[in-house]
Structures are given as structure tokens and as C-alpha cells.
C-alpha positions, 0 to 999 in steps of 0.5 A, a space after each residue: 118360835 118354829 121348832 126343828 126336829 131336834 133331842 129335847 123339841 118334845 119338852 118345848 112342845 110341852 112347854 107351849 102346851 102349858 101355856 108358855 110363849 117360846 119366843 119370851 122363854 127363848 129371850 129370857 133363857 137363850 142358853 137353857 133353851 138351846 141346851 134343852 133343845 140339843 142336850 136334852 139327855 144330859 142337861 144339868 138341873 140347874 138348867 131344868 129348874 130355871 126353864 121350869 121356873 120361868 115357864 111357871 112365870 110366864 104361864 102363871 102357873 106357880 105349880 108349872 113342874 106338878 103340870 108337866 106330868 099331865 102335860 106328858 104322854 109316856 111315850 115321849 121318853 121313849 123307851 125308857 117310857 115303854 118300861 115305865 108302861 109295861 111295869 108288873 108292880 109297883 116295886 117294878 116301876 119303882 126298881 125302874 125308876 131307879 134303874 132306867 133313869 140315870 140312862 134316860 136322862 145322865 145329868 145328874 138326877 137320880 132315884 133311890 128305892 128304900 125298904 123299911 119295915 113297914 114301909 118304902 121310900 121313893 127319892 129324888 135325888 140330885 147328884 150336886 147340891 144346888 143353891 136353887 130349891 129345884 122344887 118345880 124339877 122335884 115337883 116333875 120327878 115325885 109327881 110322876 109317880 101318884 099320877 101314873 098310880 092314880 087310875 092303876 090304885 086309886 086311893 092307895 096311889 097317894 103316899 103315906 107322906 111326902 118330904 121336900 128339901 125345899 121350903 113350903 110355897 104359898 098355895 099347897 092345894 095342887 101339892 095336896 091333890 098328888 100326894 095327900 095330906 101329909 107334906 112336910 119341907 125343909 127335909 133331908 131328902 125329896 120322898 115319898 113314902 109308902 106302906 111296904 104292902 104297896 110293892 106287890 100290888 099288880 099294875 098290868 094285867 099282861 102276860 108278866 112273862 113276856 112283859 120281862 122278855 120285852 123289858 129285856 130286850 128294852 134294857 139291851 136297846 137303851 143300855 147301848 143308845 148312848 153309843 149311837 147317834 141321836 137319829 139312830 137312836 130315836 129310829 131303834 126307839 121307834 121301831 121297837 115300840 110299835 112292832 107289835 101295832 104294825 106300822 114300824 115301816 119307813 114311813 111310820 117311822 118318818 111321820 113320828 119323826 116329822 119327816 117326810 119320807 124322802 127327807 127321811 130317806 135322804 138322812 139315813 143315806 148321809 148316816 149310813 143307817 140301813 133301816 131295813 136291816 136295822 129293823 130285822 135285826 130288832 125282830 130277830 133279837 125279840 123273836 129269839 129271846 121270846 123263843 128262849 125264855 117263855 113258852 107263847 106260841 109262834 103265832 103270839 111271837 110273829 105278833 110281837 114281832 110284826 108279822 100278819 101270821 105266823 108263817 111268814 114269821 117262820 119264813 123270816 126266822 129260817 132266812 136269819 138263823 138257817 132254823 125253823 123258830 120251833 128247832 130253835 126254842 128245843 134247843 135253847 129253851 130256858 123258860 120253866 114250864 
């Protein structure tokens, strides 16, 4: 099966990867794949479970929704994968689980954070209750989160207990590598709990500063996504990422995509998309935010932004704001030093 350039192409990449033959999962489930393919930010998880089921059939895999999350490289969800990376703490990655996933992926799965005493729970929920178990959809959602912990916390990445509406299955020995001893199924919810203390526990060494300055401007991009085509959306996703790794131009952008950049080219033209004024209107945003709300220097701001120097982000920023960055940050600074 030769896939396009399309929405959800990168979930049948991963499918392949872990051992499933397309061409059988495309006869078996016609309509789930097409779904997948096209409405890969909305489709149902009636639909994820049964894609997820029978890539577990077809691969042999019974444990297929554990795998995908090493199957998976975070960036492949864009944006919402960047906040995920650029979390301060856990309760950051955690508050963004909760916040950034039902704009991520709007199809009616959703996570809870809940605070207790001693300690905190992390849910997958489902905003319908399905008849299926949904097991290797929850084992994708709850999975995520021990791995990524994994080389960040070590020993302390695994939770205290892990709880799953759904019923035990045959081999437990993968579900006891993600998420400890302690399984217990035929609960109420899907969660994984953790001593409280685990909140404040730092995951990125980086500048937290700046980290909630990038979120910021992360937030504003994906908030306004689903007001945008999905070729649009993808070219904001990718510029946004790698302004500061420098290789945003046109024709990175067009290689991430699978583009040739005449063919690039030719599908900015038919959407009417500008990509160097979308470009510089990104930069700008970023540049003015993290003028405003921290205190690094120009030349670490021309490098978040893309620049070689800072000079040439100065000459950028006069051009778009008819002011030097340095007048700019005096009179509209809010950072507390």
C-alpha cells in the first residue's frame, strides 16, 4: 500500500513499522483506514480500537497499543508533541496532557488530572461508553506517560498502581514493564496513580523561562489550527518547531512534508498561502513575546528565532515594528527580574 501525503499517514507509517501489512489491515477495515487517514484529528475511538486491534492480530502482537508508544517519536504530533518535550515537571506534562489533547486529537478522548493527599491521578477517559474494552487505545494513552518518565526518573516513572476499566488479558508481562506490579482491572476509570511528590520533579533542564514563553506561543498556534486548512496547519507546525535548528525554509519544510519543492510551490499557490510572510509573522510573535516576558538576551532571541546574529534580527524586527527589539522590550516589558 502506497500511502499519500495525507493527516493520519504518519499513524499507517507506524502501523507498518510495527509489523502490519497495509494492504490486509486496508481490506479488513476499509473504512477505519480511510478515517484514520483523512480524519486522523477527530476519528472516534471506536474506530482507534478496532485499527489498534487488528494491527495486533495481523502483527502478533497482542500488547500492539503498549508498542505504539515506542513505535512513536513525539514530534509526530506536532505541536501538541513540542509541549509535551518542553515540559518543566511532570505536573507540566501532566496539566498538559489535559489541556492540549482534546485540541490535538477532538474525538472524544480526553485526560483528568486529580490531586489527593498523598497522592495523583492521571486518567484516560472516553467521552462515550463503548460496548468494546478499548484496551489497546488505553494501553496508547497511559502507556505514553511511564515511557516518556522512564530515562527522565528512572525507578520513580512507574506508578504506584495502574487501573483499567477493562478486563485482564492473557500475558501481563509487557503491562508490568510500563507500569509496575500493582494492575488492577475491572475498575471505574483508566489511571495511573502516583505519590503527589512526583509533581515537582524537574524533567528539562532548559531555561523554564523560556520554555513558558515557547509554550505560550505553542498554545496561541494550536488553539487556532482548527481554523485552518490542514496544509496550513501542518506548514505553521513545522516552521514553528524548527526556527530555532534553522532549516524552516521552504524547502525544509517541503522535504518534512514529502514534497518536492516545486510541488510545494505549486500547493501554496492553489491555497493561497504566502509562506514567507507566514514565516515572518511566526518570528515576529516569538520575538516580541520573548522580548516582553523574559529578560535573555538579543542575540539568544535572534537564535530562537532563526537568525545567524543578532543583527540581522534587529534589522528584521525594525522592518516589522518600526522599533529597535531593545525600545521595544523598555516599553512593554513584563517579566520580573
Amino acid at each position: 500500500m502506497k500511502l499519500k501525503n495525507l493527516p493520519g499517514t504518519w499513524v499507517l507509517e507506524t502501523f507498518r513499522r510495527g509489523g502490519v501489512d497495509l494492504n490486509t489491515l486496508t481490506q479488513q477495515l476499509p473504512d477505519d483506514v480511510k478515517l484514520m487517514l483523512y480524519e486522523v484529528d477527530t476519528i472516534k475511538p471506536d474506530s482507534i480500537e478496532r485499527l489498534l486491534q487488528v494491527c495486533a492480530d495481523i502483527s502478533g502482537n497482542p500488547d500492539f497499543g503498549l508498542v505504539m508508544n515506542e513505535l512513536v517519536d513525539l514530534t509526530m504530533y506536532g505541536i501538541f508533541g513540542y509541549i509535551l518535550l518542553n515540559s518543566g515537571t511532570v505536573n507540566d506534562l501532566f496539566d498538559a496532557l489535559v489541556r492540549y489533547h482534546s485540541v490535538h486529537h477532538d474525538g472524544g478522548i480526553y485526560y483528568k488530572k486529580i490531586i489527593h493527599k498523598e497522592t495523583v491521578s492521571i486518567q484516560f477517559c472516553y467521552d462515550e461508553k463503548s460496548q468494546d474494552s478499548n484496551r489497546h487505545t488505553t494501553d496508547w494513552g497511559l502507556g505514553f506517560i511511564p515511557l516518556y518518565l522512564q530515562p527522565l526518573l528512572t525507578r520513580q516513572s512507574q506508578p504506584i498502581k495502574a487501573q483499567f476499566i477493562h478486563s485482564a488479558p492473557k500475558d501481563l508481562r509487557k503491562l508490568h514493564r510500563y507500569f509496575g506490579k500493582i494492575l488492577e482491572f475491572n475498575q471505574q476509570e483508566n489511571q495511573l496513580i502516583y505519590p503527589r511528590a512526583i509533581l515537582k520533579e524537574p524533567l528539562s533542564k532548559a531555561d523554564l523561562g523560556l520554555l513558558k514563553i515557547l509554550q505560550t506561543e505553542a498554545d496561541k498556534h494550536l488553539l487556532n489550527l482548527n481554523k485552518e486548512s490542514d496544509f496550513l496547519k501542518e506548514i505553521k507546525t513545522i516552521i514553528f518547531q524548527n526556527l530555532a535548528r534553522k532549516n524552516s525554509n521552504a524547502s525544509d519544510v517541503a522535504n518534512t512534508l514529502n514534497l518536492s519543492l516545486s510541488s510545494f510551490k505549486r500547493k501554496l499557490i492553489k491555497e493561497n498561502i504566502n509562506f514567507k510572510n507566514i514565516k515572518n509573522l511566526i518570528k515576529n510573535d516569538l520575538a516580541k513575546q520573548l522580548l516582553t516576558e523574559t529578560n535573555i538576551s538579543l542575540s539568544d532571541i535572534a537564535q530562537q528565532t532563526g537568525f545567524n546574529n543578532s543583527s540581522g534580527f534587529i534589522r528584521f524586527f525594525i522592518r516589522y515594528n518600526q522599533q529597535k527589539p531593545f525600545e521595544y522590550r523598555k516599553r512593554n516589558q513584563r517579566h520580573e527580574k
